[in-house]
C-alpha positions in Angstrom: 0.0 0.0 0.0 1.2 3.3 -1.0 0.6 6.7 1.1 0.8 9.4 -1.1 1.3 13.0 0.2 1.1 16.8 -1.1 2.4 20.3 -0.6 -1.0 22.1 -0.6 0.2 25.3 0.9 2.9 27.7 2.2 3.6 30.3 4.6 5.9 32.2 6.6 5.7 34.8 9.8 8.5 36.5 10.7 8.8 38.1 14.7 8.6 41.7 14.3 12.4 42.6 16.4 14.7 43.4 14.1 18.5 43.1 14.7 21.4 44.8 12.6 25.0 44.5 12.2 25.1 47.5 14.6 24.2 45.7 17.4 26.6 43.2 17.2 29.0 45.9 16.3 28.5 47.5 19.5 30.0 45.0 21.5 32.4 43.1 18.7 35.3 44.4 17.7 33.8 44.6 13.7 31.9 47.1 11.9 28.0 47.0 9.9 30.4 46.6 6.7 32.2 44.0 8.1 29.8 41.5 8.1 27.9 42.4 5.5 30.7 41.7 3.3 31.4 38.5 4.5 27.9 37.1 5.0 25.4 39.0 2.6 23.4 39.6 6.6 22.3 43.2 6.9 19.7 42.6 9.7 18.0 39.5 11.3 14.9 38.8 12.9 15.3 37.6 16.4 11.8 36.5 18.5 11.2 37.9 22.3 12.5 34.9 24.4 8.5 33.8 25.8 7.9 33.1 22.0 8.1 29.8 20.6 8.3 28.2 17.0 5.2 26.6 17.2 3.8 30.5 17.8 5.2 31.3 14.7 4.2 28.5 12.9 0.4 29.7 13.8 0.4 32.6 11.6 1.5 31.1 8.7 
């Protein structure tokens, strides 16, 4: 017996903090160029720490 499956939609949510370079900057001894040069990251979304994936896996 086969089980077939299918992909029947997609989503995404994102948390709404956003992170740059500068922050790790701050406290790194590197610059906002720095890493964007080597890793193509300008910012990142980080979630509060009481949020969990399955939270964000509700809105998508």
């Amino acid at each position: 017996m086969q089980i077939f499956s299918r992909i029947t939609g997609v989503g995404s949510a994102a948390p709404e903090r956003v992170v740059t370079n500068e922050h790790f900057a701050s406290y790194l001894d590197t610059s906002d160029e720095w890493i964007r040069e080597r890793t193509g990251i300008e910012a990142r979304r980080w979630c509060e720490p009481d949020v969990s994936a399955s939270q964000l896996a509700e809105p998508a």
